[in-house]
C-alpha positions as CSV (number, residue, x, y, z in Angstrom):
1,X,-38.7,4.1,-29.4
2,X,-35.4,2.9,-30.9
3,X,-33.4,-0.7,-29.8
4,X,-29.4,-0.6,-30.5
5,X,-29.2,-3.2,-33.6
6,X,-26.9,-5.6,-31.6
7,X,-24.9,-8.7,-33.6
8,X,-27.0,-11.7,-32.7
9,X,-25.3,-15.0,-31.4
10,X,-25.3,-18.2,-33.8
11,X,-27.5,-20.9,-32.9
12,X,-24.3,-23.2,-31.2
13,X,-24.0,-20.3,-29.0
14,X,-27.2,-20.6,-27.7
15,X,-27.4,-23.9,-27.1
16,X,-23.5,-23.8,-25.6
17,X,-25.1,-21.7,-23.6
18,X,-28.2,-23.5,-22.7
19,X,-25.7,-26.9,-21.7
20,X,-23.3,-24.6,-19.7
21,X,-26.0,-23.0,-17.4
22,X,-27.5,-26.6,-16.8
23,X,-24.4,-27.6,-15.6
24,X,-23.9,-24.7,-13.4
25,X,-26.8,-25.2,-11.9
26,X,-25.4,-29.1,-11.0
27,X,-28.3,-30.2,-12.7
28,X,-26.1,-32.3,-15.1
29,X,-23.2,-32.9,-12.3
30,X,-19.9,-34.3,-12.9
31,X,-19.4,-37.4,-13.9
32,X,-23.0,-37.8,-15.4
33,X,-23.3,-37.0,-19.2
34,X,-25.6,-35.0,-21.9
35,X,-28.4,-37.3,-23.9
36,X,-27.1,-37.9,-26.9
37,X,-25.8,-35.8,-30.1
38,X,-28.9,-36.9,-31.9
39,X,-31.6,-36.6,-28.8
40,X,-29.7,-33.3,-27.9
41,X,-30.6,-31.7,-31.6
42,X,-34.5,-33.2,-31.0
43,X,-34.8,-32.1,-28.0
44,X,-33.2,-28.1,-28.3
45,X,-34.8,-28.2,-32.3
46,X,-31.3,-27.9,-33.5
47,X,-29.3,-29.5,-36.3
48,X,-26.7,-32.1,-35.1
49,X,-24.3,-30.0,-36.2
50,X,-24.9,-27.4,-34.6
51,X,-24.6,-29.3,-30.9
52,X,-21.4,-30.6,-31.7
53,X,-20.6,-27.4,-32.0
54,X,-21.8,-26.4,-28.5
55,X,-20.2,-29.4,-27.0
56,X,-16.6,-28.6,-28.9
57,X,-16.8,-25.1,-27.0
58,X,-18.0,-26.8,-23.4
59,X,-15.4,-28.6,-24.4
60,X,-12.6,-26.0,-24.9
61,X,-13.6,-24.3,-21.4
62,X,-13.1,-27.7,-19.5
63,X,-16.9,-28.5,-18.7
64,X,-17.0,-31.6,-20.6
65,X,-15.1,-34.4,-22.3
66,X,-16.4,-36.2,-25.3
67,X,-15.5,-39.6,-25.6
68,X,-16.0,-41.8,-28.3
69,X,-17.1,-45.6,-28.4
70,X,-19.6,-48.4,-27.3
71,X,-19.2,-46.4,-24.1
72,X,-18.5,-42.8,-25.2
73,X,-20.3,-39.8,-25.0
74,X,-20.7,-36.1,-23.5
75,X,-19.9,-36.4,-19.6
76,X,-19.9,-33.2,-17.7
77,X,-16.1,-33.0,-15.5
78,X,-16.2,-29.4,-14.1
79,X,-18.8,-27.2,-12.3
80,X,-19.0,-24.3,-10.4
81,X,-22.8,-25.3,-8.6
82,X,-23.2,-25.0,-4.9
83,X,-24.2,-28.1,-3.6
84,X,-27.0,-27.2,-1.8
85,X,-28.2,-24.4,-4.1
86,X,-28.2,-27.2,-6.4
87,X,-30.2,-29.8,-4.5
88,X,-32.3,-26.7,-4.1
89,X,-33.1,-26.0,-8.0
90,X,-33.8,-29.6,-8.4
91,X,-36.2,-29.3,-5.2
92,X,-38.3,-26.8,-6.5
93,X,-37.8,-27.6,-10.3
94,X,-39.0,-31.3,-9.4
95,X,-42.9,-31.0,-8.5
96,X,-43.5,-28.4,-11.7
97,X,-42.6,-31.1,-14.5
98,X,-45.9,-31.5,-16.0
99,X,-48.0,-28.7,-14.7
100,X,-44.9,-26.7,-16.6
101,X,-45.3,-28.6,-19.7
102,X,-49.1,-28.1,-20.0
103,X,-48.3,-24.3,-18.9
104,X,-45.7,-24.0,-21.9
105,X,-48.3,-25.6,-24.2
106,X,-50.8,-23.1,-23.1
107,X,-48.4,-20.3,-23.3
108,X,-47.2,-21.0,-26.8
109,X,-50.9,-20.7,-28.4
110,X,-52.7,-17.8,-26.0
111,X,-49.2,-15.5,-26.2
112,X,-49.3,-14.5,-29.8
113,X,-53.7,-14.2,-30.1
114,X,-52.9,-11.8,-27.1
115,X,-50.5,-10.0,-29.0
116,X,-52.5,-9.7,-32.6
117,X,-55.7,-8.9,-30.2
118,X,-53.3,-5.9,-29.1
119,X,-52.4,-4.7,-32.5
120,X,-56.3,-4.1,-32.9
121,X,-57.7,-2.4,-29.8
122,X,-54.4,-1.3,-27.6
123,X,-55.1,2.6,-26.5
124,X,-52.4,5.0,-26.6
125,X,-52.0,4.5,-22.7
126,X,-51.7,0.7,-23.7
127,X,-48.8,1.3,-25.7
128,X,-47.3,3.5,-23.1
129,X,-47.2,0.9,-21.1
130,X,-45.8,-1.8,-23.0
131,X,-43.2,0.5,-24.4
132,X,-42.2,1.5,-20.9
133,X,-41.4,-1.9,-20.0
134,X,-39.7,-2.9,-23.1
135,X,-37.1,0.1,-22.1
136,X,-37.0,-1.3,-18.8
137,X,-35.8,-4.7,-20.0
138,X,-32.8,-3.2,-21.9
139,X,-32.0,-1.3,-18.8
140,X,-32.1,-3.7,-16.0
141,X,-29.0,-4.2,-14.3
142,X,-29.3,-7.9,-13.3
143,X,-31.3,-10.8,-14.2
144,X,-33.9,-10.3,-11.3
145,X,-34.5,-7.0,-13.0
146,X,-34.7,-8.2,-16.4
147,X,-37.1,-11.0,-15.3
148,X,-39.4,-8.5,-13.6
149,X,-39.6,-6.5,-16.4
150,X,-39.6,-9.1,-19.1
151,X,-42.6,-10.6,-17.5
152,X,-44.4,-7.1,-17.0
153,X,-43.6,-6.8,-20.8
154,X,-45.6,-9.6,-21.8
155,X,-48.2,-9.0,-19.2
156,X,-48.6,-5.3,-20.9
157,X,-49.4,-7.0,-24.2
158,X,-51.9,-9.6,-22.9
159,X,-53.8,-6.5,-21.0
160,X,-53.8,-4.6,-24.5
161,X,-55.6,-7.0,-25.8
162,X,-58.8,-5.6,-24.2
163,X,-59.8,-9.3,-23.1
164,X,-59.6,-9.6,-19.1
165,X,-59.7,-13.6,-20.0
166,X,-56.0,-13.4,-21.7
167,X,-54.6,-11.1,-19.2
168,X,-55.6,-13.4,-16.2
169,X,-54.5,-16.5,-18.6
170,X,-51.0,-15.3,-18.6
171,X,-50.8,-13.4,-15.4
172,X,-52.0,-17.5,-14.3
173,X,-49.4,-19.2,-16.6
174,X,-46.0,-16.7,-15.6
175,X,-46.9,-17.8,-12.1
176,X,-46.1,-21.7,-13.1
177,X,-43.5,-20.8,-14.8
178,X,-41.6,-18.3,-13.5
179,X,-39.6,-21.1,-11.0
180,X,-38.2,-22.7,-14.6
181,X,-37.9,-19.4,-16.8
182,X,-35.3,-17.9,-13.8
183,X,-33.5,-20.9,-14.6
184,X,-32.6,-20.3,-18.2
185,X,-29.8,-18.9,-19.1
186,X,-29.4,-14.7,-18.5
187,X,-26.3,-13.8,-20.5
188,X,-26.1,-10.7,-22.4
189,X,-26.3,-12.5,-25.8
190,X,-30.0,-14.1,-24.4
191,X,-30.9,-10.4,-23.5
192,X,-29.8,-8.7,-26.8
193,X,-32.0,-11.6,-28.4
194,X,-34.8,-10.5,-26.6
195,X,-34.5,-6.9,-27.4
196,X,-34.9,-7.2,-30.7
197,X,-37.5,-9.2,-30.7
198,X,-39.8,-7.2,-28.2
199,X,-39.2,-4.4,-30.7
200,X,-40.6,-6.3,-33.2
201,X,-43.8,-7.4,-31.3
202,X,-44.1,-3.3,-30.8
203,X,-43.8,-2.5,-34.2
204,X,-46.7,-4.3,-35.2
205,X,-49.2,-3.5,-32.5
206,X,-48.3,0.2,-33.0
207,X,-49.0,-0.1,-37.0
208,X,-52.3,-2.5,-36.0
209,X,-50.6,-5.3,-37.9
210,X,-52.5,-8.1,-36.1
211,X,-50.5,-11.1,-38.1
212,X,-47.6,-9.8,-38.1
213,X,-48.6,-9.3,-34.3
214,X,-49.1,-13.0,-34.0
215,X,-46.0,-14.2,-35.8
216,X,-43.8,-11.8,-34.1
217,X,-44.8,-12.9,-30.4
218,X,-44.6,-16.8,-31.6
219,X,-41.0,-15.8,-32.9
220,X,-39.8,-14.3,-29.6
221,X,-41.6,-17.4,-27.2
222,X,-40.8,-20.1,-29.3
223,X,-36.7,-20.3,-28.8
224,X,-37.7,-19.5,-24.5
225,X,-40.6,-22.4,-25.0
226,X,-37.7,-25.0,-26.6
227,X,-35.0,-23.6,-23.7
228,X,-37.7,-24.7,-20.9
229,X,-38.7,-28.1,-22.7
230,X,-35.1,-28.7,-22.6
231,X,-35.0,-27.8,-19.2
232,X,-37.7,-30.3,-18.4
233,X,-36.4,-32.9,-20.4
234,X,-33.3,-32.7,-18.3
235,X,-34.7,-33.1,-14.9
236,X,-36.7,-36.2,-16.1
237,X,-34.0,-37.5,-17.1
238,X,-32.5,-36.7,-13.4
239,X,-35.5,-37.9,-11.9
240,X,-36.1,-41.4,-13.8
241,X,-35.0,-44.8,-11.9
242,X,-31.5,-46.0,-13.1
């Protein structure tokens, strides 16, 4: 199997991207603003830098106005969000804050052993499989597609691994967090991120590199595990007494 080397984004473009698709989900609505330059970068694992770029191009496309001062700051002045699918989001994004953070934690550690457990006792059929789905991603049409796929991907991988423990771990875990990962941003620059990185995580199972197994799964969940954290860290924000 071959993936189509595609250019990948720069890091502001993520994270321009990440800010956008909070705001057009109204969960940063207009008139309230971003945390900080400096809590932004902590939070997203960023430089500073490279948030003031993301904010210059919200900027430029009329999201946001930076102000500067005792009072300034990043306050969001446009957005496309329903109202009601909105208040929705928030709904269901609400009750999951900490059972998502623990899942995330889990996730983050039992993902990649999964993976290097694959590299050393995936069958042929195994492979099949997790190849099948990795196609699948590239060619889904839409984002519920991708999802589907994407999640069948990883689940592929955690049955390789010949432990019925990991497979029911993660199978346990996507259900958790499935509500915040469809809330992440979709764009084509996110999916051409993940190809490339799924055909990493195949390369090394197939040649039964079990570290390189390892470090390429933590490589492809660790920028999806700092998206949702940021996620998180938004609706706390949303949901703390002023």
């Amino acid at each position: 199997m071959s993936f189509v080397e595609r250019p990948r984004p720069r890091a502001h473009e993520y994270v321009a991207e990440q800010l956008r698709r909070q705001i057009m989900l109204g969960l940063v609505r207009p008139g309230e603003s971003f945390p900080p330059e400096r809590e932004l970068a902590r939070i997203l694992a960023v430089s500073r830098s490279t948030v003031q770029q993301a904010l210059a191009a919200l900027q430029r496309d009329g999201l946001v106005v930076r102000r500067t001062g005792r009072n300034g700051g990043t306050i969001v002045t446009g957005s496309s969000a329903d109202v009601a699918e909105s208040e929705a989001t928030r709904a269901t994004l609400r009750p999951l804050l900490d059972v998502a953070s623990q899942a995330l934690d889990f996730r983050l550690e039992i993902e990649p052993v999964a993976a290097g457990l694959a590299a050393r006792n995936a069958t042929a059929h195994d492979l099949g499989a997790i190849q099948n789905e990795a196609i699948a991603v590239i060619d889904a049409e839409d984002d519920a597609v991708f999802m589907e796929h994407d999640s069948a991907f990883h689940q592929a991988i955690a049955e390789a691994s010949g432990n019925r423990f990991f497979a029911d771990a993660l199978r346990q875990v996507r259900a958790v967090l499935d509500e915040v990962l469809v809330a992440l941003p979709g764009s084509p620059s996110w999916h051409a991120r993940s190809y490339g990185q799924h055909a990493a995580v195949i390369a090394a199972i197939v040649v039964r590199d079990e570290q390189r197994a390892r470090e390429a799964m933590r490589e492809h969940v660790e920028p999806t595990d700092i998206s949702a954290r940021a996620l998180l860290a938004t609706m706390r924000r949303d949901a703390s007494p002023t």
